[in-house]
Residue frames as qw, qx, qy, qz and C-alpha x, y, z in Angstrom:
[[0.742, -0.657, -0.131, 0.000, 3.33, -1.96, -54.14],
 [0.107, -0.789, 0.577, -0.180, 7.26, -1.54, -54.47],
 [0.640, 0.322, -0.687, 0.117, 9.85, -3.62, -53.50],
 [0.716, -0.641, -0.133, -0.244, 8.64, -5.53, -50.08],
 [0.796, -0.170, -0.361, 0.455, 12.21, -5.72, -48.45],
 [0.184, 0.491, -0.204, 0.827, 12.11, -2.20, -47.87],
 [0.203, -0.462, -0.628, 0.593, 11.67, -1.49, -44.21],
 [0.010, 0.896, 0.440, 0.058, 8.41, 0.38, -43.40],
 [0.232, -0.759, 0.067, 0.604, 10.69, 3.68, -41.87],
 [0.284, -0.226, 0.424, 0.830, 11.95, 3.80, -45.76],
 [0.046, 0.635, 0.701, 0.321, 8.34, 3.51, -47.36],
 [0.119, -0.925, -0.359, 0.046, 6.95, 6.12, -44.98],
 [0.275, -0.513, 0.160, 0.797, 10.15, 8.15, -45.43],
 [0.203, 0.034, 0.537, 0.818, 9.67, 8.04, -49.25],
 [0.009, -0.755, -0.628, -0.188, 5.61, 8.41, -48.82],
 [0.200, -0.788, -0.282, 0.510, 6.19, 11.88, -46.67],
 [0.323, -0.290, 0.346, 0.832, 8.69, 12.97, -49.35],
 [0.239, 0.286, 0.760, 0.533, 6.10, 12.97, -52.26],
 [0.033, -0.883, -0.440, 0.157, 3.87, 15.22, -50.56],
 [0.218, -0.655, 0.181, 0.701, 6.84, 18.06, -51.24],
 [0.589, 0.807, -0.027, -0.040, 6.95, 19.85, -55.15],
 [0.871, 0.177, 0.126, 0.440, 10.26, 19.18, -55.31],
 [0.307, 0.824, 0.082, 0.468, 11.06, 22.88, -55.10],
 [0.523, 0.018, -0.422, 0.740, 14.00, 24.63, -53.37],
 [0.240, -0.595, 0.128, -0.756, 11.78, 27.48, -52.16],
 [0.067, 0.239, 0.877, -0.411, 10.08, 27.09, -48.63],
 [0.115, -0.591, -0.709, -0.367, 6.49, 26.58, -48.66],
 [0.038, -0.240, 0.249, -0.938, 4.33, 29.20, -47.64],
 [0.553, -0.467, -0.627, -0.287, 2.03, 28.10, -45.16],
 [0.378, -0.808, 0.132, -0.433, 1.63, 28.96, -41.24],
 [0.894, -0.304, -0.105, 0.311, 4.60, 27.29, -40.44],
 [0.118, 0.886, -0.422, -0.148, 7.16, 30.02, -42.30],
 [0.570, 0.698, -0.433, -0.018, 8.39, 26.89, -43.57],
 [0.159, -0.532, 0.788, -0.264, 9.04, 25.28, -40.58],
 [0.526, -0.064, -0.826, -0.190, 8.26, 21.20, -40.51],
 [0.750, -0.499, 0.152, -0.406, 5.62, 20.24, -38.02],
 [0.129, -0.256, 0.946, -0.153, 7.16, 17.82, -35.20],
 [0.313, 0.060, -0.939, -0.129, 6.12, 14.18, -35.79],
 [0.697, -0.402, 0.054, -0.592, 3.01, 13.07, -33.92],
 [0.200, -0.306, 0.815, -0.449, 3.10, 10.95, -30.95],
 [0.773, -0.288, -0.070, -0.561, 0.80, 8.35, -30.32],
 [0.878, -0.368, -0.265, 0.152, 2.38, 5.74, -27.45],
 [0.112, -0.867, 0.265, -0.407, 3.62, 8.27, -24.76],
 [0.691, -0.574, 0.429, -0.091, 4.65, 5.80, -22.25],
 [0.932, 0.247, 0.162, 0.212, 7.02, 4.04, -24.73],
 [0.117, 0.793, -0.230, -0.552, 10.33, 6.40, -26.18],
 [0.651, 0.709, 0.022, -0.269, 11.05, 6.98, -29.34],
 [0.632, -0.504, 0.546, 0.220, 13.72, 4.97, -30.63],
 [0.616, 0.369, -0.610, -0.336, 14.87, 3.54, -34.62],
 [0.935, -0.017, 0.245, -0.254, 13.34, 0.23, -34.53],
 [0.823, 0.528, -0.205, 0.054, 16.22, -0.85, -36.94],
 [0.065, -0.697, 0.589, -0.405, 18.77, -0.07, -34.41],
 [0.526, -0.149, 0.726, -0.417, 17.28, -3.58, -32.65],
 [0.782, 0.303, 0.499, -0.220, 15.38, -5.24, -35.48],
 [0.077, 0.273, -0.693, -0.663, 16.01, -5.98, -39.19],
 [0.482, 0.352, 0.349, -0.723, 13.23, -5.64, -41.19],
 [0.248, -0.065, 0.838, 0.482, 13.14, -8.16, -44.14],
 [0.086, -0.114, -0.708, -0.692, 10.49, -9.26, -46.60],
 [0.464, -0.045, 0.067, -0.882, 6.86, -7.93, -46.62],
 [0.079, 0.130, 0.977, -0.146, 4.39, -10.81, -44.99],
 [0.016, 0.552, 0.824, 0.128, 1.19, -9.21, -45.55],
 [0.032, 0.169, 0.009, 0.985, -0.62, -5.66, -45.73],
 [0.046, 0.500, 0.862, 0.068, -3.83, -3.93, -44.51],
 [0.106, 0.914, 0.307, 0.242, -5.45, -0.40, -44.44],
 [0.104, 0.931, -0.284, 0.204, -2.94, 0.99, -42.28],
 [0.309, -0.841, 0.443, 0.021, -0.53, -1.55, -41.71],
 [0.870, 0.330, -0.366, -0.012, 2.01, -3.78, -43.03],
 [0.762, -0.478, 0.437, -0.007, 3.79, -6.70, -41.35],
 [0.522, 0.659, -0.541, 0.019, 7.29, -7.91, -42.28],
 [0.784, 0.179, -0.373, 0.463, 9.71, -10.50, -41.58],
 [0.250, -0.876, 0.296, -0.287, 11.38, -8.95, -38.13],
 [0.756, 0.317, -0.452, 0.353, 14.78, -10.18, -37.16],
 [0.604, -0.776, 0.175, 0.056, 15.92, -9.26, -33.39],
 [0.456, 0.784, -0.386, 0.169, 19.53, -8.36, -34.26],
 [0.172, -0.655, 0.635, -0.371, 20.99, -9.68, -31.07],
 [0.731, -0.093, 0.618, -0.275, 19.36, -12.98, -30.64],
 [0.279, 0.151, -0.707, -0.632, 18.67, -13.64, -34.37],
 [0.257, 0.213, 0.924, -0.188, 15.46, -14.71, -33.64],
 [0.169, -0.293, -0.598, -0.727, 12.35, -14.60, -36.29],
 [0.208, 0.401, 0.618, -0.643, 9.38, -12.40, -35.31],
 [0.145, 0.635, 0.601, 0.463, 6.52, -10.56, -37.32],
 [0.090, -0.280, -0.045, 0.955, 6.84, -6.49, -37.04],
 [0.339, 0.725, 0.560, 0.214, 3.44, -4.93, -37.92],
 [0.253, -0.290, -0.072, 0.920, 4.13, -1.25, -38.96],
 [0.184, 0.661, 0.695, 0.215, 1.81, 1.42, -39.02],
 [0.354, 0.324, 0.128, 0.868, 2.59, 4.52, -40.75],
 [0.098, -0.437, -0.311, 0.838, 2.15, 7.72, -39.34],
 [0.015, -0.055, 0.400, 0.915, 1.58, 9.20, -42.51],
 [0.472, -0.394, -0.574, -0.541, -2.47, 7.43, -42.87],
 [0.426, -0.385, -0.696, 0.431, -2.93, 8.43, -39.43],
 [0.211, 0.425, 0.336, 0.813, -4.86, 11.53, -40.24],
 [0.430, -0.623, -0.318, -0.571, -7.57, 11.80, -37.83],
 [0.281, -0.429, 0.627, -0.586, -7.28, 12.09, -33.69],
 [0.884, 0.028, 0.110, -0.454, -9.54, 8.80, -33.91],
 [0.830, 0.320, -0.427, 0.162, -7.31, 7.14, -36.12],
 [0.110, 0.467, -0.725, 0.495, -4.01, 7.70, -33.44],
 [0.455, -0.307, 0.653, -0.521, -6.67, 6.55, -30.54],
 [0.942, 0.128, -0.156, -0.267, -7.28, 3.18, -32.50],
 [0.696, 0.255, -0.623, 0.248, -3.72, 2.33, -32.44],
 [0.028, -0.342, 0.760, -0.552, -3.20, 3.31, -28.84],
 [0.819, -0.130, 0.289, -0.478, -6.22, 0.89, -28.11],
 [0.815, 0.466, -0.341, 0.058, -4.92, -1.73, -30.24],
 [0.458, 0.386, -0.640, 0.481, -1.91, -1.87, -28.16],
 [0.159, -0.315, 0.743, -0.569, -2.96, -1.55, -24.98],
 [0.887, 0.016, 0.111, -0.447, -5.48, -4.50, -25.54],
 [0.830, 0.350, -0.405, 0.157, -2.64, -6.58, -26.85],
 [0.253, 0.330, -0.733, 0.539, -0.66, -5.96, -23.97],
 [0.467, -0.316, 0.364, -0.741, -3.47, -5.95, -21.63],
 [0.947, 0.095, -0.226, -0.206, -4.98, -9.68, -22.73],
 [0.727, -0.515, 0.454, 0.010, -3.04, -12.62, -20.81],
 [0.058, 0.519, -0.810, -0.266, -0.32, -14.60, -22.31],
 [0.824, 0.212, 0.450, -0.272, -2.27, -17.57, -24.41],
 [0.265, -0.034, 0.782, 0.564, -1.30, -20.29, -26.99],
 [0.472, 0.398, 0.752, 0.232, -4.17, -19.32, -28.60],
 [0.197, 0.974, 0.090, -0.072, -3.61, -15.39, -29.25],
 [0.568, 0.424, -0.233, 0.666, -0.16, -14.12, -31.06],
 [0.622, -0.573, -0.233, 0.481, 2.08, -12.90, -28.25],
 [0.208, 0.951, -0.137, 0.181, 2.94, -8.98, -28.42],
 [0.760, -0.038, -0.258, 0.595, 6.67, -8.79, -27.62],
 [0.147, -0.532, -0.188, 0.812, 6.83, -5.05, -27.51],
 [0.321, 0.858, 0.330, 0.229, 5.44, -2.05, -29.24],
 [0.473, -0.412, 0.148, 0.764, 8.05, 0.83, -30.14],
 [0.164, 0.884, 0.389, -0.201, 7.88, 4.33, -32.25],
 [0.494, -0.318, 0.147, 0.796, 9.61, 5.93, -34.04],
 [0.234, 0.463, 0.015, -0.854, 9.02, 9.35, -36.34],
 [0.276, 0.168, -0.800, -0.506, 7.65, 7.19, -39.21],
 [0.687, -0.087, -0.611, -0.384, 5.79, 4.77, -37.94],
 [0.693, -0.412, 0.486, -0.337, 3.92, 2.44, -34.52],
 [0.444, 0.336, -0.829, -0.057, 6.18, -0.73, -34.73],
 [0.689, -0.379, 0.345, -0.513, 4.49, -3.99, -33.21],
 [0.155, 0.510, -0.844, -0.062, 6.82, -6.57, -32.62],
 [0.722, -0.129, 0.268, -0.625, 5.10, -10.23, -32.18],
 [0.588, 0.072, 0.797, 0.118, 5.62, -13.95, -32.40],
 [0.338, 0.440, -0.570, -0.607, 5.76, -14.69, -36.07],
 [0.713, 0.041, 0.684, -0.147, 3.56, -17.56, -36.70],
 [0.008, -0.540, 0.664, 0.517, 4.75, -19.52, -39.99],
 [0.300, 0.043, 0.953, 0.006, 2.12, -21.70, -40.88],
 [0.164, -0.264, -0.501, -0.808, -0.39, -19.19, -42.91],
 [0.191, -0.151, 0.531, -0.812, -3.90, -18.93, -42.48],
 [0.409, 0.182, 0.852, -0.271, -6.78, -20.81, -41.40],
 [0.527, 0.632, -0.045, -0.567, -8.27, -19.36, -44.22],
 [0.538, 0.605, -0.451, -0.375, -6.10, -20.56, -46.52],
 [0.041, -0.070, 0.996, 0.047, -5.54, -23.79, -45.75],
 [0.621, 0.420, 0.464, -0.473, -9.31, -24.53, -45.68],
 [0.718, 0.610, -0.073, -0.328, -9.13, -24.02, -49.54],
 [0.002, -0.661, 0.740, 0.123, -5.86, -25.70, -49.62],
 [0.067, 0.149, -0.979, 0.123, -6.36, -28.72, -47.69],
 [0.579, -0.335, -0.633, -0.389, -10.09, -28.65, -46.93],
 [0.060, -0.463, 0.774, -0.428, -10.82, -29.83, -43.19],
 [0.372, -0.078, -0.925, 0.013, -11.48, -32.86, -41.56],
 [0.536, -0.640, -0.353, -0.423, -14.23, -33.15, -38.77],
 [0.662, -0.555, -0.202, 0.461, -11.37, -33.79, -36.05],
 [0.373, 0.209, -0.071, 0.901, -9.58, -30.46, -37.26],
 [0.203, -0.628, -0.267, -0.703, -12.78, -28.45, -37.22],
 [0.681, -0.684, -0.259, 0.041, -13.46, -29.60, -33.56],
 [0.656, -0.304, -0.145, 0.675, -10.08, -28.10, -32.64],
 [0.101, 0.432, 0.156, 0.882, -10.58, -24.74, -34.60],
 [0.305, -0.708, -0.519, -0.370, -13.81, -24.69, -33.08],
 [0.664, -0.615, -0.360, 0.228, -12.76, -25.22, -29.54],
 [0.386, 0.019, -0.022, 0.922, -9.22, -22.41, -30.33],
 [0.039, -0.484, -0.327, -0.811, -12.11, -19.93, -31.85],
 [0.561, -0.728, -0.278, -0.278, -14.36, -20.19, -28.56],
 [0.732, -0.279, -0.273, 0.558, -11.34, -20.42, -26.19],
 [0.335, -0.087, -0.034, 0.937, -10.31, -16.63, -27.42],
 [0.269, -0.491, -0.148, -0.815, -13.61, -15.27, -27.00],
 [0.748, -0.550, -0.360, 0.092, -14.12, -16.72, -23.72],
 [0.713, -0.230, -0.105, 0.654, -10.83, -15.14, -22.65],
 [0.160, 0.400, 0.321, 0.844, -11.36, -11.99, -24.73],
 [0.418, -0.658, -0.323, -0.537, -14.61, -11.76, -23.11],
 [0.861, -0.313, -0.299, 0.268, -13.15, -13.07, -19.60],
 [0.634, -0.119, 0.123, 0.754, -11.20, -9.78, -19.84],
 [0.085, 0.755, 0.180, -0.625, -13.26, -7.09, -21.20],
 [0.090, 0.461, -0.491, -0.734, -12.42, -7.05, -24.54],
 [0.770, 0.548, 0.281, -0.165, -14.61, -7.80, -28.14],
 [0.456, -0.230, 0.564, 0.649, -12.33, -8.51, -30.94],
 [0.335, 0.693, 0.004, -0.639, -14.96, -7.39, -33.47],
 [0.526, 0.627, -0.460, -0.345, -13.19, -9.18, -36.42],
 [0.610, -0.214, 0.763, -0.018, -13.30, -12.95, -35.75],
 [0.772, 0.546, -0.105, -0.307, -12.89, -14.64, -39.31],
 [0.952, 0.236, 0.101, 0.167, -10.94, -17.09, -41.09],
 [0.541, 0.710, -0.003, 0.451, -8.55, -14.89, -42.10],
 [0.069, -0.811, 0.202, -0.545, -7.44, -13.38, -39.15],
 [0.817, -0.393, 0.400, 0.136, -6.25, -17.12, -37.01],
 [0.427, 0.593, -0.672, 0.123, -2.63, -18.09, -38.05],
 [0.953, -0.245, -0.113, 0.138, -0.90, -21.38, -37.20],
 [0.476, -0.748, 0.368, 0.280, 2.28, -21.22, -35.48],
 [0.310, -0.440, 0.806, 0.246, 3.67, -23.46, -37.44],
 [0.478, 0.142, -0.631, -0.595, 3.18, -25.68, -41.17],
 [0.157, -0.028, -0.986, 0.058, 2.51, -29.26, -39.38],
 [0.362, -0.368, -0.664, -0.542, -1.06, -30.14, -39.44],
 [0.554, -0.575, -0.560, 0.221, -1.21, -30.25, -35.71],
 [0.270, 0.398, -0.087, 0.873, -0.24, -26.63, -35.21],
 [0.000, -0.589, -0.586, 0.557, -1.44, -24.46, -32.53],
 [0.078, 0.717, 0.417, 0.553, -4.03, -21.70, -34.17],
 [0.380, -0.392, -0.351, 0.761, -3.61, -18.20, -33.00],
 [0.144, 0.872, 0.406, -0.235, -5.55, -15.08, -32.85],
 [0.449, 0.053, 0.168, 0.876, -4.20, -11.98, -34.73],
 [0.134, -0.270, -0.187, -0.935, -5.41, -7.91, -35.55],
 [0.223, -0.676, -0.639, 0.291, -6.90, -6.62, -32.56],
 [0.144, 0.209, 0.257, 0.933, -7.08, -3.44, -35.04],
 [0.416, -0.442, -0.329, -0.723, -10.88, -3.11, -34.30],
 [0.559, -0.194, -0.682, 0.429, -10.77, -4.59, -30.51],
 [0.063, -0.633, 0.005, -0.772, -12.32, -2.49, -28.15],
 [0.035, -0.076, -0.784, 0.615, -12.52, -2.80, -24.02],
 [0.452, -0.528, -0.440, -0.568, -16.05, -3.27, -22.97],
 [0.083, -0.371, 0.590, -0.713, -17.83, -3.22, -19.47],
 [0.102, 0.380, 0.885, -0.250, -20.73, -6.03, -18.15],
 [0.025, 0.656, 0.431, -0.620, -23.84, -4.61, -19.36],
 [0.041, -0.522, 0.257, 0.812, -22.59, -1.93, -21.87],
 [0.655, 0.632, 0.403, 0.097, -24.95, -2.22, -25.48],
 [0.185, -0.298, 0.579, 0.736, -22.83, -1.56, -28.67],
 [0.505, 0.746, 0.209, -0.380, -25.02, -0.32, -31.98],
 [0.034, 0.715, -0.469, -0.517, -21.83, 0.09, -34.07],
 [0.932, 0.360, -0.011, 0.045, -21.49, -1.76, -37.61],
 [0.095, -0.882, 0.415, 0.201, -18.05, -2.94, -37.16],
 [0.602, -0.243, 0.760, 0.036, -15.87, -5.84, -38.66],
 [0.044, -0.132, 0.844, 0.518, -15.41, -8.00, -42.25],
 [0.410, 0.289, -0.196, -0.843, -18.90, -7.98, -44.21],
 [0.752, -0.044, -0.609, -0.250, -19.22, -11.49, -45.34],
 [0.464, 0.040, -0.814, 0.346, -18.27, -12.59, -41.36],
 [0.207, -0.249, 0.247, -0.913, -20.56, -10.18, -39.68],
 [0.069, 0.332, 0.891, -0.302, -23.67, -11.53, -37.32],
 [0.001, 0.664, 0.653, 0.365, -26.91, -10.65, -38.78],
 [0.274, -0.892, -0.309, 0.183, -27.78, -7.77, -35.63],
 [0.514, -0.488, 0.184, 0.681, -24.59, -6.49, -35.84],
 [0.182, 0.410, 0.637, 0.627, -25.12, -6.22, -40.06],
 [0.090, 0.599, 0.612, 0.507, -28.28, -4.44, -39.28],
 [0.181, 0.397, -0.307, 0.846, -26.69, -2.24, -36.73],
 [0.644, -0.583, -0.459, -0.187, -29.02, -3.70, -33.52],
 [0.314, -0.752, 0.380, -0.438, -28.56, -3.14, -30.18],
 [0.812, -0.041, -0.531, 0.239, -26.05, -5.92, -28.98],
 [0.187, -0.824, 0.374, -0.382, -25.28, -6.20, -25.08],
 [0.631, 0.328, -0.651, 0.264, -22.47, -7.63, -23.81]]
């Protein structure tokens, strides 16, 4: 995996680099050699070095296409969480219109203690940077095996876990990927708020509308959903 204190813009600098032979000719392809420009994918944002505003520190956690670091706000010094998601595994005109959904569902969803708060989303030729409350208390997941839970915790998960699909739903949006793994506490103390996270697979819906798709974590999936039924929402 490398050394996680590199900032994503140097990963996906050194990932773009490997694709080159290493040779001083230019390549011969229907550019003549010229480098395609960078793809876009959050027009209404500009393009900007995220590092110019943020210091990127030590690597918090990774998934198909993105990884989330330590994020520093250079002017406040205040601790956030910075997911970044290379351009480079952004291969397919789908893939680009996941992340712009992805964001504009995170910005679109109200301000709640019980979903991580997007601060901003920013771009730069590397990589979609999503800046976001940094919750510091791990995840529900893992504490379960840690600590076990009690019957008065569980009644508070419960009630966090229905609160953001009431709201989710209360809003148009399905998160798609509700699991253990994917609530963070704010914070270590036992009484923490719990908070949604990766609204990677999140999709706006409309009253009505039937979904067919198999989407979401395998062992967390509803049965219809598994066997690719018609669910309507």
């Amino acid at each position: 995996m490398g050394n996680c204190c590199r900032s994503p813009a140097a990963v996906a600098r050194e990932d773009v680099k490997s694709n080159y032979s290493g040779h001083d000719h230019p390549r011969k392809d229907s550019t003549n050699g010229k480098k395609s420009a960078p793809i876009r994918v959050l027009t209404d944002v500009p393009k900007e070095n995220i590092e110019d505003r943020y210091l990127l520190d030590r690597e918090l956690g990774r998934g198909e296409f993105g990884v989330t670091y330590l994020c520093i706000e250079r002017t406040t010094r205040d601790l956030l969480a910075c997911k970044s998601i290379s351009k480079r595994k952004l291969r397919t005109a789908v893939d680009i219109e996941d992340v712009k959904r992805e964001v504009a569902i995170m910005k679109h969803l109200p301000k709640s203690s019980s979903i991580v708060t997007l601060k901003e989303a920013c771009e730069d030729d590397a990589a979609v940077h999503l800046v976001m409350e940094l919750c510091e208390g791990g995840e529900l997941f893992d504490r379960i095996v840690a600590r076990g839970i009690t019957r008065s915790s569980c009644r508070g998960v419960t009630k966090t876990i229905v609160e953001v699909v009431q709201l989710c739903h209360k809003h148009g949006v399905i998160h798609r990927d509700l699991k253990p793994e994917n609530f963070l506490f704010a914070n270590k103390k036992e009484n923490s708020p719990l908070k949604a996270i990766d609204f990677g697979l999140s999709i706006f819906f409309k009253p009505g509308e039937k979904f067919s798709e198999i989407v979401g974590s395998p062992y967390y999936m509803a049965p219809e959903v598994l066997k690719g039924a018609m669910v309507q929402k």
